[in-house]
Structures are given as C-alpha cells and as structure tokens.
N, C-alpha and C positions, 0 to 999 in steps of 0.2 A: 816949460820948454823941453821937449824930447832931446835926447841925448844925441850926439851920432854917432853911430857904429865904427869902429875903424877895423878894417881888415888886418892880420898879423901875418907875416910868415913862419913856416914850422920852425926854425931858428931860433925865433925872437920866443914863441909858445915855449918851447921846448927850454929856453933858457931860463923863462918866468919858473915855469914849473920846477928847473935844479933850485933854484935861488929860494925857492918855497919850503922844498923837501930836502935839499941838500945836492950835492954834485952827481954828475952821470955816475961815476966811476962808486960811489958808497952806495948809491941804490942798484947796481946791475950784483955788486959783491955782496950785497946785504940778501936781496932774492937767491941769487946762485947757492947760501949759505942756510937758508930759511930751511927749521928741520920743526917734527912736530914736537911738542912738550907735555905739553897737556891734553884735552880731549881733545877730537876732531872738529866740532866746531870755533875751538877756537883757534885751531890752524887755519882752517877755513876762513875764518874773518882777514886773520895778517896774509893771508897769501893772497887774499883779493885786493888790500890796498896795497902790496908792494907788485901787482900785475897792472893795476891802474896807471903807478908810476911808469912802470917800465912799458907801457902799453904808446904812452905818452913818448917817451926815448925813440921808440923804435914801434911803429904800427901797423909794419912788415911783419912782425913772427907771427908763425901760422901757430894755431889752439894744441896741434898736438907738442910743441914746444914746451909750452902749459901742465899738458896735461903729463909727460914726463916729467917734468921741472916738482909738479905736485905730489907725484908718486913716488918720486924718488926722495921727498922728507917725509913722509911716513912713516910712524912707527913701523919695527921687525914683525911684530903679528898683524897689525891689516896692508904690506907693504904686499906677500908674495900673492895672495887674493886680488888682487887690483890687478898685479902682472898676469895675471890667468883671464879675468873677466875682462881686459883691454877696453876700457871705454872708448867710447870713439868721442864724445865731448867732454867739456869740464863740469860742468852739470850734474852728469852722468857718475862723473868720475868723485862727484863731493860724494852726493846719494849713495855710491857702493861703500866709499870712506868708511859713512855713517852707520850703515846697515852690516858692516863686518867687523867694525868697534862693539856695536849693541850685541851681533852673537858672539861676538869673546867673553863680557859683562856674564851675560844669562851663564855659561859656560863655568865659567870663576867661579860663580854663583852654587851654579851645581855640584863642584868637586867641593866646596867648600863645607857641604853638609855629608858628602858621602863617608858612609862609615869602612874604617881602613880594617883590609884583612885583615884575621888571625893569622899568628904566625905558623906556620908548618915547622915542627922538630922532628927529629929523631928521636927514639928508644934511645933515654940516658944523657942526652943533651941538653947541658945547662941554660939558660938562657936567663939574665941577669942576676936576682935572688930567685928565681926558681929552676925547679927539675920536675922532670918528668915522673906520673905515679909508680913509675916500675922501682925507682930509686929512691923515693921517697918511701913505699913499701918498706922495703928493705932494712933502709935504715929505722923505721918505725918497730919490727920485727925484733931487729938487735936492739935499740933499747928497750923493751918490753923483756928479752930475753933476761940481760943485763939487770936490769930494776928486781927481776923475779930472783934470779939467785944471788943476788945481795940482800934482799927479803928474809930469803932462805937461810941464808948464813949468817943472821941475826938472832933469828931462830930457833938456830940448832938443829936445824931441819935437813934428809937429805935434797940435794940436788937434783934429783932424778925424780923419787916420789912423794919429798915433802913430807916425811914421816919422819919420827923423832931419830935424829942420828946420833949414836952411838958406837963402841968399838964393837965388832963383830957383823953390823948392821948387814943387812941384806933386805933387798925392794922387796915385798911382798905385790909389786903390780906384774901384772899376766899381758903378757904381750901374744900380740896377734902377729904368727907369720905365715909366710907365703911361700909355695913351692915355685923355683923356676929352673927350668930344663929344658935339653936340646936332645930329641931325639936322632938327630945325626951325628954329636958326637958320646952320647951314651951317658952324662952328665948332670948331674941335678942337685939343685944347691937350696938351701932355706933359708932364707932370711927375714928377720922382724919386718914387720908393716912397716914402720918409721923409718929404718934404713935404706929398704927399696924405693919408698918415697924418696928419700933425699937424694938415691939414686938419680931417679927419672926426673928429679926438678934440676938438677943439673946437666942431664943430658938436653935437655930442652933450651938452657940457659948456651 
C-alpha cells in the first residue's frame, strides 16, 4: 500500500531540519565563523553542508552572500587572488580556490630547491670564522715571517742574510736600488728595491 504524502509548511521543514542539525542560532554562528584549515577541498566540503543548512533557514540569500561568506575564510595567500578575479558564482569561486592553492604548492616547491646567494663582503670583513684573502694573506705573511726568524735565531744565523752570525758580522748580500727624483724640485733620492717596495705597498694599502 502506497504511502501518502503529506504536505509541510516551511515552519514545520525548517524546524525538522534545527531538531536534526541543531538550533537556528548554532548553525548561522557556526557558518558566519567557518575559516579554512587545511587544504581547499576540504573547506570546500564543510562550507557546502553548513550552506545546505543554512540554505534550509533562510532560502532568500542571494549566491553572492555565499560567495563572500566563502572568501572571506580563506587562507591569507589564496584570499587576496579571489578578491581580484571576483567570481560571479560559487562554482567558479571553489575552481579559483583550487587553482591558486595548486600555484602556491608548485611555487613553495620551487624556492625550496633554489640555491641561496653568495654572500657579498667587503675587503677585510669578517664574516663568521672567516675573512677575507686580503687578511688572511697578511696574516699568512707574518707567521712565515715570524717561523723564519726564530728558525734563524736557533741557528745562530743572521736575520737579514741567514749567514753565520757573529760579533762584527756584516750581510755580504748586494741589494738592488733604485733612483727616484723630481725634476721640479731638483731632488733625487736612492733607495733599496725592498724598501721602495714596502713603500708603494703601503701607499696602495
């Protein structure tokens, strides 16, 4: 025997459906409150059965309602993208959701392999345990220097040429020098190779 239908009014519907899902007032604050957590589709799922409910409530609100309501619990990076491309349906509005989550994904993806500049220093700035070659030289210099003539002074050797030192001692090495002069003011000076060097590496420095 066939059932018979019985007609309801929205009332009576509308009260079945609180009494199922719970009161008007938890489901319009539970919606109003609905933010995203996880990925998009599964925003997507709870925002469609808490619009069903609320659909049910009130069958007056127009889609772009909806479709603010949905934008507005989006995550901060596919939220201001949605506010630009304005969907005009809800549909529309999941699809761009999905499609602006997936180019963040690939994105992440890519910096995550990118390899990070070199640092840029200065000439002589430190930078954690290291320094720069110019200061490393340097230092490299002086103890070679330092090593050499405590070598020498183990020795018995001079300082200068490494030959046996003794009282009276004198280099027998032959230095190379160099004239330098100024013909404006009528002057001219001689100095060892070695010296004029150390000159010019300090004028440079």
């Amino acid at each position: 025997m066939c059932g018979v239908e019985r007609v309801v009014d929205w009332e009576e519907f509308s009260g079945a459906i609180c009494s199922r899902f719970g009161n008007r007032t938890n489901i319009i604050e539970e919606f109003n409150k609905l933010m995203q957590e996880g990925v998009v589709d599964e925003y997507v799922e709870r925002f469609e059965e808490l619009k069903s409910l609320m659909h049910s409530l009130n069958s007056l609100l127009p889609e772009s309602y909806y479709i603010s309501s949905f934008i507005s619990g989006l995550k901060e990076d596919i939220k201001p993208m949605l506010k630009i491309l304005k969907p005009v349906t809800l549909m529309i509005a999941f699809d761009q959701a999905k499609w602006q989550e997936e180019s963040n994904n690939v994105l992440a993806r890519k910096n995550k392999f990118m390899p990070r500049p070199a640092a840029v220093v200065q000439m002589g700035t430190p930078i954690g345990n290291h320094q720069t070659n110019y200061v490393n030289d340097n230092q490299q210099k002086q103890k070679v220097s330092e090593t050499m003539h405590e070598q020498r002074r183990r020795l018995g050797q001079c300082f200068k040429c490494g030959d046996k030192f003794m009282l009276g001692h004198k280099c027998n090495v032959k230095e190379l020098h160099m004239i330098e002069g100024n013909e404006e003011e009528g002057r001219v000076k001689v100095y060892p190779v070695a010296i004029l060097e150390r000159k010019l590496i300090k004028k440079r420095q």
